[in-house]
C-alpha positions in Angstrom: 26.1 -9.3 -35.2 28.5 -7.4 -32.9 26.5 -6.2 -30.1 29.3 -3.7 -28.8 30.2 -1.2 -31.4 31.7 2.3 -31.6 29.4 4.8 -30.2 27.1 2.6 -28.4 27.4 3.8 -24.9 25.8 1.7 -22.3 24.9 -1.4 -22.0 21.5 -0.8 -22.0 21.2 0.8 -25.9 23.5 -2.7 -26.5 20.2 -4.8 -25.7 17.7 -2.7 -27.4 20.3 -2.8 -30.5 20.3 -6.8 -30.0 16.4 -6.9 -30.0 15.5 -5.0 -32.7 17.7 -7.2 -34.9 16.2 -10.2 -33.8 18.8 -11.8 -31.1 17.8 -13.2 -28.3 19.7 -13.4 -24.8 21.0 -16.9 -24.4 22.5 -19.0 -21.6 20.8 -18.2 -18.2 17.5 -19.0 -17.2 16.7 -15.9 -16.1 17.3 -13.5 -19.4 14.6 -11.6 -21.4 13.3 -14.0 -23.2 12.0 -16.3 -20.8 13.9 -19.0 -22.4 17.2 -20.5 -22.0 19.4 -21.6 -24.3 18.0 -22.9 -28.2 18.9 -22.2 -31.7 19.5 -18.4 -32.5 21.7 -16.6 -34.3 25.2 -16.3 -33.1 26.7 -13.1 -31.9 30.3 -12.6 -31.4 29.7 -11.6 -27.5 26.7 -12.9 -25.5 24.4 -11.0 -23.1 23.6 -13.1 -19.6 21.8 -12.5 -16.9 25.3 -11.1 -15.0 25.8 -8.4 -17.4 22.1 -7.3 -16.0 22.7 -7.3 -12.9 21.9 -3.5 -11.7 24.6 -1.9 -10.0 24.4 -0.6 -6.6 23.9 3.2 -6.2 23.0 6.2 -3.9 20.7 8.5 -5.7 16.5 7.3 -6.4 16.3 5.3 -9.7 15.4 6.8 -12.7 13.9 3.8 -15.1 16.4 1.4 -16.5 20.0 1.7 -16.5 19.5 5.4 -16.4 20.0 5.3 -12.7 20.2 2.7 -10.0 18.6 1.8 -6.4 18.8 4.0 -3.8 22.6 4.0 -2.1 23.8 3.8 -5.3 26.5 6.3 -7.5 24.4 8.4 -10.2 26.0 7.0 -13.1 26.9 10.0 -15.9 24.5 10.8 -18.7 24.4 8.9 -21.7 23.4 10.0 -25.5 24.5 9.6 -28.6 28.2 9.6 -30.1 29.0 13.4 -31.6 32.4 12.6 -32.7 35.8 13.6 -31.5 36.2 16.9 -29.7 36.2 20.0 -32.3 39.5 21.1 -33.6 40.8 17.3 -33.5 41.7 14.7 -36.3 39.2 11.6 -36.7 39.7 8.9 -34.2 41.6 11.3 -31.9 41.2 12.9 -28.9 42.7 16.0 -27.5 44.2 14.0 -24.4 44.0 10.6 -22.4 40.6 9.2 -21.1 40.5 9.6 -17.6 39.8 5.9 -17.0 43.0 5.2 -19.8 46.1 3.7 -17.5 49.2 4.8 -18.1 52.3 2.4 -18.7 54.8 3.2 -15.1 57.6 5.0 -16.2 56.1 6.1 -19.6 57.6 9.6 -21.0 56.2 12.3 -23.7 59.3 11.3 -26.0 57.8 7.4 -25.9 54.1 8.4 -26.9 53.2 8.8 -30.1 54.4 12.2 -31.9 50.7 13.2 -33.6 51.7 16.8 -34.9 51.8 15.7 -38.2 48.3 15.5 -38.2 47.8 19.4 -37.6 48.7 21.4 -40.5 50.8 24.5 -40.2 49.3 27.9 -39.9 49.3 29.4 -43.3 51.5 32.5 -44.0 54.2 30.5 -41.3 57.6 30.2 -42.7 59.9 27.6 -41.6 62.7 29.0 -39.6 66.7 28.1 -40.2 67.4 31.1 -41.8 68.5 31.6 -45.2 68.8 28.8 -47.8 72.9 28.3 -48.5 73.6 29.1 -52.2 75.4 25.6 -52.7 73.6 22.2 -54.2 71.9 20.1 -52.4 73.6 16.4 -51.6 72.9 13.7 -53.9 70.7 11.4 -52.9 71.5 8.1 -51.5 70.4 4.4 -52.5 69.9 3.3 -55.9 71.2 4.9 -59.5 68.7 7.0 -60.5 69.5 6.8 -64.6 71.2 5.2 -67.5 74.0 6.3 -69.1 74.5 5.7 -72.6 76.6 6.2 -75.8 80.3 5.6 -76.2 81.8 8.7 -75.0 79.2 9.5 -72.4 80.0 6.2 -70.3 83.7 6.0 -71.2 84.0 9.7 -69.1 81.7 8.5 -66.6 84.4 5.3 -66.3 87.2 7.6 -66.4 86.1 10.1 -63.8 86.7 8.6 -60.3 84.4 10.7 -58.5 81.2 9.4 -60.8 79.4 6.3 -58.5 78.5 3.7 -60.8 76.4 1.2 -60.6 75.9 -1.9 -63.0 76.6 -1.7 -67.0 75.5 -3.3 -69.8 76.8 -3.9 -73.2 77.5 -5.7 -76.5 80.8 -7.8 -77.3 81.7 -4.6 -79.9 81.4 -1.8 -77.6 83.2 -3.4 -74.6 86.2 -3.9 -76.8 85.8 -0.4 -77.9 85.8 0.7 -74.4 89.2 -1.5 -73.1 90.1 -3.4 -70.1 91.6 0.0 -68.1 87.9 1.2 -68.3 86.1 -1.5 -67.1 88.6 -2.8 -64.0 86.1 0.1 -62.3 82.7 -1.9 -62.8 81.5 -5.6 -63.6 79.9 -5.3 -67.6 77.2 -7.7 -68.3 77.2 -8.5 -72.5 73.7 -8.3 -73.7 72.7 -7.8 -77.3 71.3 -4.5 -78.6 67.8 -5.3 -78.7 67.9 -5.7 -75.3 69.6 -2.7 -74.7 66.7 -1.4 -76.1 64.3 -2.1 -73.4 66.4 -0.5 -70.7 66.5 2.7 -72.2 64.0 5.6 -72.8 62.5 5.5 -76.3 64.7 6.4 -79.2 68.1 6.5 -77.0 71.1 6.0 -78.9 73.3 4.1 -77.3 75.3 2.8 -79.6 75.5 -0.9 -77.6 76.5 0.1 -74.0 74.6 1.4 -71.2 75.7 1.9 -67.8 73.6 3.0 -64.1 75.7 6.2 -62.7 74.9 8.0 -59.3 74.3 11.7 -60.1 78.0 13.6 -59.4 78.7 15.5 -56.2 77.6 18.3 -55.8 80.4 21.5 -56.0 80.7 24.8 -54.1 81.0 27.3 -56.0 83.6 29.3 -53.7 85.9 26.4 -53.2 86.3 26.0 -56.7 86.7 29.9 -57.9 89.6 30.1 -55.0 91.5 27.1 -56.9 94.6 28.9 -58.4 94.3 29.5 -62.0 96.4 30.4 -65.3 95.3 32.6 -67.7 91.7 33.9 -68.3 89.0 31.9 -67.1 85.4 31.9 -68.4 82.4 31.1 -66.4 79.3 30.3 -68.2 76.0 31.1 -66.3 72.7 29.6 -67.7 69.7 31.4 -66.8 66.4 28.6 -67.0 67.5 26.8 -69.8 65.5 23.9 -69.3 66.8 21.5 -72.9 68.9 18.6 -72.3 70.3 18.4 -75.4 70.9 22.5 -75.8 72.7 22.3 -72.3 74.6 19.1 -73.2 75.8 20.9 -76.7 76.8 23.8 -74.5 79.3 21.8 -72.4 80.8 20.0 -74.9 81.8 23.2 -76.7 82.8 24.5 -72.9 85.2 21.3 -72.9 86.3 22.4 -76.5 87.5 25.9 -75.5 88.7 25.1 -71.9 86.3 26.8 -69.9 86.4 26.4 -66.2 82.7 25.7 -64.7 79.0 25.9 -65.9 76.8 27.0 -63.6 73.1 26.0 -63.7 69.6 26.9 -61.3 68.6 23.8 -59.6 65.0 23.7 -60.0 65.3 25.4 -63.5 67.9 23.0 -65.4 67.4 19.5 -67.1 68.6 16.5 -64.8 71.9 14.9 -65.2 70.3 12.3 -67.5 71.4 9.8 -70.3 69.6 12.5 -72.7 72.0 15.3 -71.2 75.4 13.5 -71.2 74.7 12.3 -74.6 74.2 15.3 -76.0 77.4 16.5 -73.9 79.2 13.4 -75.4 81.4 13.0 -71.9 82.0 16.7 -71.0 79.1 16.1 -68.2 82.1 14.3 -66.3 84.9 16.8 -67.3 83.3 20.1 -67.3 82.5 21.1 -63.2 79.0 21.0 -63.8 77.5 23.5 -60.6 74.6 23.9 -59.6 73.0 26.5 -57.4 69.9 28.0 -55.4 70.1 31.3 -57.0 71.6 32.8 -60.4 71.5 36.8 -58.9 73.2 35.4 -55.6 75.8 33.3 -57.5 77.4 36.1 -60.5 78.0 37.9 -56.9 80.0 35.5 -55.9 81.9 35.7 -59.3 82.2 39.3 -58.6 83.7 39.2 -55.5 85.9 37.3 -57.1 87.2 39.3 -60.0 84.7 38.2 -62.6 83.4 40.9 -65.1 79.5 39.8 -66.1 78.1 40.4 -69.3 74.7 39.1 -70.3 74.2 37.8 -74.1 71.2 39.5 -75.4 69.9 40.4 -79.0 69.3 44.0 -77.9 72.4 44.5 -76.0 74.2 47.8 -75.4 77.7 47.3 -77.4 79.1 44.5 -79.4 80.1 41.4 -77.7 83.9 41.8 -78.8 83.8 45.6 -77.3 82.8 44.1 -74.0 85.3 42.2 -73.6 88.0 42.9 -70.9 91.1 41.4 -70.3 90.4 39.7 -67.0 88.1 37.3 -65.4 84.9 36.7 -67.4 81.7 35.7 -66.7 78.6 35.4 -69.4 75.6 34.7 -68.5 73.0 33.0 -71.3 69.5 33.1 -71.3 66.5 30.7 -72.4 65.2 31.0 -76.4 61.8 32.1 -74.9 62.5 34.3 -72.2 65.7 35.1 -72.3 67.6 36.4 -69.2 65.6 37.5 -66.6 65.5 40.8 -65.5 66.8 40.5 -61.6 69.9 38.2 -63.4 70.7 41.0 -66.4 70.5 44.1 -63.7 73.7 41.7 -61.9 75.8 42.2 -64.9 77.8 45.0 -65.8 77.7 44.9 -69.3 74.8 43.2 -72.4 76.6 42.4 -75.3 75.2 41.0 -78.7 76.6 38.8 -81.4 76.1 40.6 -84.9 74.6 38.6 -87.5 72.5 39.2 -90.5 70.2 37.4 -92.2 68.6 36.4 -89.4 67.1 37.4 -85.9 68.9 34.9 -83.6 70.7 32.1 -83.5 70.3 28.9 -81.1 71.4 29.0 -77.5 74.3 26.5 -78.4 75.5 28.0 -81.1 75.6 31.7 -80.1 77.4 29.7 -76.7 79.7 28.3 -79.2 80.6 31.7 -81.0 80.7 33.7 -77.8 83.5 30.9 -76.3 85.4 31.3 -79.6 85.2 35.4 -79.5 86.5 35.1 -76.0 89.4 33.2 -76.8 90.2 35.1 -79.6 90.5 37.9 -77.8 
């Protein structure tokens, strides 16, 4: 038994602790017991007849350890532990003790920074201002997915800004893929089955996988002041959340030569295997931008000569009618919500697709005929 513990104040409450548990004072002839030395228990920390000794002090004594003879100091009162001081963590004080010594030469910034243990006011916002309207950085260290499928990894091998990281793949596909292809990455040959094993479920991957950093990020600004020729289309998706709805949308903006799709960052699907499958390489030809805010960003495409229109079923005027003959922009929204109603009142213009038959049409395809009406025109 450990006679000194946390709380126990006093060397006095440490003897009355070691007697009621049955330990006796060992060692010196003249401890409690009468007795000196003999077979007890064994505590980690002995009390002799020095630690008894009463110290000298100046005020009458008061019994026991609660005081001391007279010339003595009055030593301070003694009671049971209550805790830390109210208002701080467990197993912290509010400042040094005053018999703590300090290290010589010892400075705030080399003592430990505690504030993390006291939570923030609520209703406190942080400061720094607005949040920029531009990606955040990709994130450093390992690949974070798998690519996978023919196309998908040979753009990813083609693009020189895509990080890669190791690759995987059958005797078939890496003849498929060619020698230019792979002088950018070291490809292990492992057979399909166990292919299988690092992919998600169900992943077709048609015997090649390979790790790939996420793609820089892009400003939006820097690439709308890029000289241009012709018309240039913009498509803006509003919270569409599908992988493989998104992914059919960029391959048909590769297939009509549109020049960015721009995403919400916490509101669209990852740049996953799932989503450059589906995209079947336009993921790494298509400038795939991402940003804070939709509303914030279509005013960016305004200031820069882009005319908005918002793809709705119940749209104002037909979506060849709305057409101009500059700078478009055209904005799609989610099958379940559609476009929100902050992101439609930034448009000029909703247009509709006229079909019969039928109510609506999927995201992709309506996408698909939208591009196609655009270039018509």
């Amino acid at each position: 038994m450990v006679v000194s513990g946390r709380g126990v104040k006093g060397l006095g409450q440490k003897l009355c602790i070691a007697k009621k548990a049955g330990f006796q004072p060992r060692g010196s002839p003249s401890d409690v017991s009468g007795r000196a030395g003999g077979l007890y228990p064994k505590p980690r920390f002995f009390i002799t007849s020095a630690m008894l000794s009463k110290p000298p002090s100046k005020g009458p004594s008061k019994g026991p350890f609660k005081g001391s003879s007279k010339g003595g100091a009055k030593s301070p009162p003694r009671g049971p532990f209550k805790g830390p001081p109210k208002g701080a963590p467990y197993g912290q004080s509010k400042g040094p003790s005053k018999g703590s010594p300090t290290k010589p030469g010892a400075s705030k910034s080399s003592q430990k920074d505690r504030r993390h243990f006291y939570p923030k006011p609520a209703g406190q916002k942080p400061s720094g201002g607005d949040r920029p309207n531009h990606p955040r950085p990709p994130r450093a260290g390992k690949p974070e997915n798998w690519l996978y499928g023919l196309h998908a990894v040979m753009a990813a091998l083609a693009n020189p800004d895509r990080k890669l990281g190791r690759m995987v793949a059958t005797t078939r596909a890496l003849e498929t893929i060619g020698t230019d292809l792979l002088s950018r990455v070291r490809a292990e040959t492992m057979e399909p089955s166990n292919i299988n094993r690092l992919l998600p479920p169900g992943a077709v991957h048609q015997g090649v996988a390979l790790e790939a950093f996420p793609l820089p990020a892009i400003d939006l600004n820097i690439l709308l002041e890029e000289p241009a020729q012709g018309r240039r289309v913009v498509l803006v998706l509003d919270q569409l959340s599908d992988p493989h709805n998104v992914g059919a949308i960029l391959r048909s903006a590769a297939a009509f030569g549109v020049t960015a799709v721009v995403v919400q960052d916490r509101h669209a699907p990852p740049q996953s295997g799932a989503l450059a499958k589906a995209a079947s390489g336009a993921l790494d030809t298509i400038p795939y931008v991402e940003v804070v805010n939709i509303a914030r960003a279509l005013d960016q495409l305004a200031s820069h000569g882009f005319w908005r229109i918002a793809l709705a079923a119940d749209g104002a005027q037909k979506l060849s009618d709305a057409i101009p003959d500059g700078d478009v922009a055209l904005v799609l929204g989610s099958e379940g919500d559609g476009i929100r109603r902050l992101v439609r009142e930034h448009c000029e213009v909703a247009a509709f697709i006229p079909i019969d038959g039928m109510e609506s049409v999927n995201v992709s395809n309506a996408a698909a005929i939208a591009l196609y009406e655009l270039r018509r025109g």
